[in-house]
ChimeraX commands (.cxc) that place a marker at each C-alpha (Angstrom):
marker #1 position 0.00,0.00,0.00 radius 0.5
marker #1 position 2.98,2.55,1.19 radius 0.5
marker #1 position 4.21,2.15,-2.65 radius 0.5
marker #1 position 6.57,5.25,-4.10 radius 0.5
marker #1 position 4.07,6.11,-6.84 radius 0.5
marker #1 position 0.98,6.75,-4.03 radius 0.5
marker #1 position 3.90,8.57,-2.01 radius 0.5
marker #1 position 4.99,10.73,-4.73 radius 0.5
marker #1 position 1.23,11.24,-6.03 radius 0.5
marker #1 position 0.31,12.36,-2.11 radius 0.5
marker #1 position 3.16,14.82,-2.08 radius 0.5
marker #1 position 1.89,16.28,-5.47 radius 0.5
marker #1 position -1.70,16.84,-3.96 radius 0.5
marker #1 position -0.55,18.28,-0.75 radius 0.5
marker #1 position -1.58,22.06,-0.54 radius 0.5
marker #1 position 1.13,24.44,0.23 radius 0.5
marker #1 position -0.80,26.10,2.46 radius 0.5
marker #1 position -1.18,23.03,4.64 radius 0.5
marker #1 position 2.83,22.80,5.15 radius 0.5
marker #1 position 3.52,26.41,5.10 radius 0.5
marker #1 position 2.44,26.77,8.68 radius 0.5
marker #1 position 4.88,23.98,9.95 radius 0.5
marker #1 position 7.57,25.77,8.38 radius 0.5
marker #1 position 6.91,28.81,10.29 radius 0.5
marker #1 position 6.55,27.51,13.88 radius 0.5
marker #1 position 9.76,24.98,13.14 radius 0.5
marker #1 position 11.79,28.24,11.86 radius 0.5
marker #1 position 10.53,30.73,14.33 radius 0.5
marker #1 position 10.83,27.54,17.74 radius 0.5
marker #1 position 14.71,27.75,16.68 radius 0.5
marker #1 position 15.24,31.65,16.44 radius 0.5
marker #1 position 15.11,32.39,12.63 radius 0.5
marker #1 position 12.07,34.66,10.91 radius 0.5
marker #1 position 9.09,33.90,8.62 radius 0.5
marker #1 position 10.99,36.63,6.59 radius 0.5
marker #1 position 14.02,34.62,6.04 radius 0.5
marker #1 position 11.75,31.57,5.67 radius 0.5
marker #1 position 10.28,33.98,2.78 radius 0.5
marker #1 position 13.62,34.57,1.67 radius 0.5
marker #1 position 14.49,31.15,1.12 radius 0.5
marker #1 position 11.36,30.12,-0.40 radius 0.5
marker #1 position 11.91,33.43,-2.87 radius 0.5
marker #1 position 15.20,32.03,-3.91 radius 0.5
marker #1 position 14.59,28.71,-4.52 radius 0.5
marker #1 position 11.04,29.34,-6.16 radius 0.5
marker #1 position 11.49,32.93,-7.93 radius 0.5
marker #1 position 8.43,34.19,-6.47 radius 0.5
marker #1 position 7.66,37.41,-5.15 radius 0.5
marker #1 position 6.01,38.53,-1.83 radius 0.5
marker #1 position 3.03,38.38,-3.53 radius 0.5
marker #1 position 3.29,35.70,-5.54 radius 0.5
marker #1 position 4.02,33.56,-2.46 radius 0.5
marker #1 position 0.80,35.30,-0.87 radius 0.5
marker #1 position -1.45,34.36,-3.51 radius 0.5
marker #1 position -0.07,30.41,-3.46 radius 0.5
marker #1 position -1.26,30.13,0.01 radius 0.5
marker #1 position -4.66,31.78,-0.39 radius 0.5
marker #1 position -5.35,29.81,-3.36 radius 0.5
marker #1 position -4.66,26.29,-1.79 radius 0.5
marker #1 position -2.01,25.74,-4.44 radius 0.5
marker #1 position -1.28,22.01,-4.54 radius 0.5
marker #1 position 2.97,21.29,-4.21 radius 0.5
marker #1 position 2.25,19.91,-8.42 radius 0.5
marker #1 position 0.77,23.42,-9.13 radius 0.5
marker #1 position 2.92,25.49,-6.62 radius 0.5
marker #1 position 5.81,24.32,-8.16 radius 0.5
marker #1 position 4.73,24.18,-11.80 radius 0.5
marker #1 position 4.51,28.43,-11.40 radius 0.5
marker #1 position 7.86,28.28,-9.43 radius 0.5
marker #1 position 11.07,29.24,-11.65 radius 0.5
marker #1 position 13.08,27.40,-9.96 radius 0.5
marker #1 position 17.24,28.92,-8.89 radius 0.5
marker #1 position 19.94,27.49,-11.37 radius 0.5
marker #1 position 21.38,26.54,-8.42 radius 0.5
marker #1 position 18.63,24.43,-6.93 radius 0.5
marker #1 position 20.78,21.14,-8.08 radius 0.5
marker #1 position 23.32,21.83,-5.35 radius 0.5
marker #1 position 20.53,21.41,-2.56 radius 0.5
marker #1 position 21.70,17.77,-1.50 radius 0.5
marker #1 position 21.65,15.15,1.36 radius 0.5
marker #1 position 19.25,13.37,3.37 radius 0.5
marker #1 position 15.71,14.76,4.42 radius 0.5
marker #1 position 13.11,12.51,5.86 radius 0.5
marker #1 position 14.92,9.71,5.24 radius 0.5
marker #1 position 15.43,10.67,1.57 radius 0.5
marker #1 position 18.74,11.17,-0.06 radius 0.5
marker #1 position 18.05,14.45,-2.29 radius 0.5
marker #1 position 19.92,14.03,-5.09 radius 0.5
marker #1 position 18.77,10.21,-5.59 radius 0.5
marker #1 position 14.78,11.26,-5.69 radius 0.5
marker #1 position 13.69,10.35,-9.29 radius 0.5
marker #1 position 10.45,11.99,-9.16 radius 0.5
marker #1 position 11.49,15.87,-10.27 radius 0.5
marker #1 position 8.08,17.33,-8.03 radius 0.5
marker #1 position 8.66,15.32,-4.89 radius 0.5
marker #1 position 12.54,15.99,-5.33 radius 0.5
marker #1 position 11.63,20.28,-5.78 radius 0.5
marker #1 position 9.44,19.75,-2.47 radius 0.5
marker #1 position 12.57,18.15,-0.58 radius 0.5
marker #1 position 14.47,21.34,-2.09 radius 0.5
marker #1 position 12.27,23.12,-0.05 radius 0.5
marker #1 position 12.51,20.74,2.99 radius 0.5
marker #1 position 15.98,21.07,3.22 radius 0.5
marker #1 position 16.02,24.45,2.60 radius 0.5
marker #1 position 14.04,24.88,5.67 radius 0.5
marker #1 position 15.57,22.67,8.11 radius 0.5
marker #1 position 19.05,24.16,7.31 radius 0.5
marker #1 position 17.54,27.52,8.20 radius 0.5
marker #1 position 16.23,26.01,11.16 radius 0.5
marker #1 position 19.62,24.77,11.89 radius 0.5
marker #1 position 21.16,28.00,12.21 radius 0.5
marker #1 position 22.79,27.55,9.11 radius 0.5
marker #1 position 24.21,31.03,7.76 radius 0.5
marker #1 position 21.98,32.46,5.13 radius 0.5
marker #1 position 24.96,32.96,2.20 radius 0.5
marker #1 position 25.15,28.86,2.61 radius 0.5
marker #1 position 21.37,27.86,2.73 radius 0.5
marker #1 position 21.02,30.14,-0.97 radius 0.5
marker #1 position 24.07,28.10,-1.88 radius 0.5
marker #1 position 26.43,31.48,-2.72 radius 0.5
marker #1 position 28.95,29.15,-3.53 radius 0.5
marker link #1:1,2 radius 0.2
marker link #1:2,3 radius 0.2
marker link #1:3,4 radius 0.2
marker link #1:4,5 radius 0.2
marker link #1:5,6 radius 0.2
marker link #1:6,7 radius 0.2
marker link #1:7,8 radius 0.2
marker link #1:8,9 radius 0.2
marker link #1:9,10 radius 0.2
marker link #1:10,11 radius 0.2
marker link #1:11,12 radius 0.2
marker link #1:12,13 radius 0.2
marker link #1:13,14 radius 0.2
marker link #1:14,15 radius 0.2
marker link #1:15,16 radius 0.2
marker link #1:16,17 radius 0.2
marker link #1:17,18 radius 0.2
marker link #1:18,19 radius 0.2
marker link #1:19,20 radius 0.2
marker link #1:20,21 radius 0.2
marker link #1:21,22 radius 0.2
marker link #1:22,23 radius 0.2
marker link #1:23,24 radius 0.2
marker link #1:24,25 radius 0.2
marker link #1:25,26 radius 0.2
marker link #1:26,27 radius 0.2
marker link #1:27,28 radius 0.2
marker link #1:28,29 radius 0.2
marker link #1:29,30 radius 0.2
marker link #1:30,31 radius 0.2
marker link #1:31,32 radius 0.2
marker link #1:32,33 radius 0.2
marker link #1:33,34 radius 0.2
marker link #1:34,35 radius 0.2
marker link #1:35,36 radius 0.2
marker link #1:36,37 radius 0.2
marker link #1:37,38 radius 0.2
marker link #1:38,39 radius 0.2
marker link #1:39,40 radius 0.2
marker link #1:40,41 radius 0.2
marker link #1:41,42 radius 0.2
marker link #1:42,43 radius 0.2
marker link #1:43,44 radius 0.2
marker link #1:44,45 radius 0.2
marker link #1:45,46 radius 0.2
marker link #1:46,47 radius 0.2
marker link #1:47,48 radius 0.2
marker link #1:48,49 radius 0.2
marker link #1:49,50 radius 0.2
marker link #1:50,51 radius 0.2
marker link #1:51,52 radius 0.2
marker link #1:52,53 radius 0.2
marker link #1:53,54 radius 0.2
marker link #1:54,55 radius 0.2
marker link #1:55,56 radius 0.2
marker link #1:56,57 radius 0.2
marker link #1:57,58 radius 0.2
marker link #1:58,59 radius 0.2
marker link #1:59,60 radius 0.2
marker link #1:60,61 radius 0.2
marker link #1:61,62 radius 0.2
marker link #1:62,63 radius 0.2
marker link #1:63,64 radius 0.2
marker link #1:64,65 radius 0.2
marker link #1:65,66 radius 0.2
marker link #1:66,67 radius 0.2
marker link #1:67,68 radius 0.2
marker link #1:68,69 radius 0.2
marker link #1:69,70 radius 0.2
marker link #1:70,71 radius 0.2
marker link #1:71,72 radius 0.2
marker link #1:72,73 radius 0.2
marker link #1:73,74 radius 0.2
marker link #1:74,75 radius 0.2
marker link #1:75,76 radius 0.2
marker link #1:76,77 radius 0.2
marker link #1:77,78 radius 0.2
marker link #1:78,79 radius 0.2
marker link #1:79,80 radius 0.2
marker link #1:80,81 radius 0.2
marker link #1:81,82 radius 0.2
marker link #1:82,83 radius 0.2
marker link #1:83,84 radius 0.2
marker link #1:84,85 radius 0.2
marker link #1:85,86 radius 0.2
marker link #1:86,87 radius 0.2
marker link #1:87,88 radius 0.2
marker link #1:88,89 radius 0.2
marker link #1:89,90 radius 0.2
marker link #1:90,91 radius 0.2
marker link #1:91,92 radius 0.2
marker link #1:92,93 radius 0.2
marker link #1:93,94 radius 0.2
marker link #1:94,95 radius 0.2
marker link #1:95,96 radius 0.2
marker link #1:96,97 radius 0.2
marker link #1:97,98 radius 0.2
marker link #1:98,99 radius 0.2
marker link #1:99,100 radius 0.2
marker link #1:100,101 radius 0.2
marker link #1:101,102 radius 0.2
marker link #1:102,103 radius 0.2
marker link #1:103,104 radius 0.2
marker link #1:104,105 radius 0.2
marker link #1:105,106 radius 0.2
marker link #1:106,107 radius 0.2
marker link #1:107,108 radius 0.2
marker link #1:108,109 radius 0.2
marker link #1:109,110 radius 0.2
marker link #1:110,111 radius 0.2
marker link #1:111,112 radius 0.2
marker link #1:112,113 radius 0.2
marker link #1:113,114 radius 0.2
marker link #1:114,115 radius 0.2
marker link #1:115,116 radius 0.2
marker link #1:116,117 radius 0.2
marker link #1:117,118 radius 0.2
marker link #1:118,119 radius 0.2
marker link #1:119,120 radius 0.2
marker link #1:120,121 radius 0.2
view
């Protein structure tokens, strides 16, 4: 029943809106601000303020929010494990941009320094 198809095809129906929320109170428990959350969903996605706005209020699914997104040249360099997931072996390109985000989170999280988490080289 748990099969990667049903996994992947759950991930693409998932609303942002229902996630961005978590990623608030997980940044905001460990110091960091919904504006650098904002930030790091701006680089990664290419949307503005408003943009990002609109996404939630329309209960954009991940398979619509990130068929909008323009997503960074660099977003390839986003890599490692997230739930239980190593990033860079995901096959599925939508559940693979929604561990982009994922990681992107939990490394702000983290503490990590901004200039790393938008991968400045």
């Amino acid at each position: 029943m748990g099969s990667k198809l049903s996994q992947d095809e759950r991930i693409a129906k998932m609303t942002f809106a229902s996630v961005y929320p978590h990623y608030v109170a997980k940044v905001e428990k460990k110091g960091r601000t919904k504006e650098e959350l904002h930030e790091v969903i701006r680089w990664l996605t290419g949307f503005s303020e408003e943009d990002l706005q609109r996404m939630i209020e329309e209960q954009a699914t991940f398979e619509e929010f990130f068929g909008r997104a323009k997503l960074h040249p660099n977003a390839h360099l986003i890599t490692g494990v997230i739930c239980g997931y190593r990033i860079e072996e995901i096959e599925n390109p939508l559940t693979r941009q929604v561990r982009y985000l994922d990681k992107l989170v939990d490394e702000l999280a983290k503490g990590k320094a901004m200039e790393k988490i938008l991968r400045a080289g």
